[in-house]
Each structure stands twice: as structure tokens, then as C-alpha cells.
C-alpha positions as CSV (number, residue, x, y, z in Angstrom):
1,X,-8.0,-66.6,-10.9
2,X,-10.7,-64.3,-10.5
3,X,-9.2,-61.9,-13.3
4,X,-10.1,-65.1,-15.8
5,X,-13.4,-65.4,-14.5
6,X,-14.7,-61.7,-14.9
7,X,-13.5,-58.1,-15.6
8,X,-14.9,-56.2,-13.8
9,X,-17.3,-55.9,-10.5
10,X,-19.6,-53.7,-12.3
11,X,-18.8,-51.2,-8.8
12,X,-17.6,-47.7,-9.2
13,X,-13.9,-47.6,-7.7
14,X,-13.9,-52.0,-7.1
15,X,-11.1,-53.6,-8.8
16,X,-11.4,-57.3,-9.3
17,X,-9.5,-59.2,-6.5
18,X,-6.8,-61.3,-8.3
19,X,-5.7,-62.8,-4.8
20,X,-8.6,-63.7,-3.6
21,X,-7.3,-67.3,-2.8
22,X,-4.4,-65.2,-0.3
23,X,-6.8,-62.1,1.4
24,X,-9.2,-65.6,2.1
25,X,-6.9,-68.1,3.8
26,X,-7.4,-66.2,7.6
27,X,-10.7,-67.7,6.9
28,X,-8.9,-71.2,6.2
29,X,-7.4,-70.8,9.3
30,X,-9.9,-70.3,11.7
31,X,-12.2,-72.9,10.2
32,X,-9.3,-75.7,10.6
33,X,-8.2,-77.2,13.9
34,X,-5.9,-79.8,12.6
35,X,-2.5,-78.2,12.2
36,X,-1.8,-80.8,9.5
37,X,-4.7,-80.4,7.1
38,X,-4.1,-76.7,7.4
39,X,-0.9,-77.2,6.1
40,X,-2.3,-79.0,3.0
41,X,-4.9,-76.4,2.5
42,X,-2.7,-73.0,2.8
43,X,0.1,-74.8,0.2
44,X,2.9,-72.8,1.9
45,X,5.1,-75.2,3.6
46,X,4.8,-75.7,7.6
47,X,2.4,-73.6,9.7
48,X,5.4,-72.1,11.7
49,X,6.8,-70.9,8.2
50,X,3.4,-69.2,7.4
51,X,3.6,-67.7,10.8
52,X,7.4,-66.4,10.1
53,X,5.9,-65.5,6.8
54,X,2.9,-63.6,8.1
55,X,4.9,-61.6,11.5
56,X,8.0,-60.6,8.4
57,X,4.8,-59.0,6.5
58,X,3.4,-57.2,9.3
59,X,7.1,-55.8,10.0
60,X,7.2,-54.4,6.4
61,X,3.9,-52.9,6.7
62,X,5.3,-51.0,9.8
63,X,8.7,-50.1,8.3
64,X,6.6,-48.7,4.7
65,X,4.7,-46.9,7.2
66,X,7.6,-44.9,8.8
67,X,9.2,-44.8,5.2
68,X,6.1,-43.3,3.6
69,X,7.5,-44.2,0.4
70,X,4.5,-42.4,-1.6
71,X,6.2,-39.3,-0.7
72,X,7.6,-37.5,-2.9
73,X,11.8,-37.6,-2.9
74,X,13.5,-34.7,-0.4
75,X,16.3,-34.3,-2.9
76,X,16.5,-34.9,-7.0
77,X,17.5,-38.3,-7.9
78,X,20.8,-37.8,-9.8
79,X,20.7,-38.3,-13.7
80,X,20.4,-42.2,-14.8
81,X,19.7,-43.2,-11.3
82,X,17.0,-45.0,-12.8
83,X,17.6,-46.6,-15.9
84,X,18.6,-49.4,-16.3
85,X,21.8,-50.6,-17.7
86,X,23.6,-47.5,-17.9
């Protein structure tokens, strides 16, 4: 949504945010006691879902962590391994 309202943040190295809505809703969260309404407001089914959601995130975080996928390959990937059909 923001990308549609401007294109840039007019700061050096600051991408526009185009999930604001999703890095926000922590805030949703902690300004809404009732369980129910909060529900309604974060549109992602119940809270113990977003919870399940939320803790499966955290693990992947972890696991890219360990993984250090930016790092470049140990071996050569073998020729066509990427491209798709073959």
C-alpha cells in the first residue's frame, strides 16, 4: 500500500515499506486487550494461529541463521541445476 502512495522516502539507503500494515500489527497487539477484536483487526484467523504463525517464523529465522544462506556455495552446483524445465 505504501508503494502506491509514494516512491520513495526521499532518505539515502530508505526503501519504502510495502508491509507496513504486517511490521505494525505488534503495535495492534499491545494496544488490544480483547482477544476477539484483535482477531478482527490482525485478519489472520485465531490468535492462537497468529501465535503458531509468529513462533514457526522465529524458528526459520534461527534455522537461516545457522544455514547462512548468503554464503556463497562450498561446491559448484552441477550444470542445469537451476533452470527450469530441463
Amino acid at each position: 500500500m505504501a508503494g502506491l502512495l509514494k516512491k520513495t522516502t526521499g532518505l539515502v539507503e530508505l526503501a519504502v515499506c510495502d508491509t507496513l500494515h504486517k511490521r505494525l500489527k505488534i503495535f495492534m497487539v499491545k494496544a488490544e486487550p480483547n482477544v476477539k477484536k484483535l482477531e478482527e483487526q490482525l485478519q489472520s484467523g485465531q490468535i492462537e494461529e497468529v501465535i503458531v504463525q509468529a513462533e514457526n517464523e522465529l524458528s526459520l529465522a534461527r534455522k537461516m541463521v545457522q544455514w547462512k544462506p548468503w554464503e556463497l556455495l562450498v561446491d559448484e552446483p552441477p550444470t542445469n541445476q537451476w533452470k527450469w524445465p530441463i
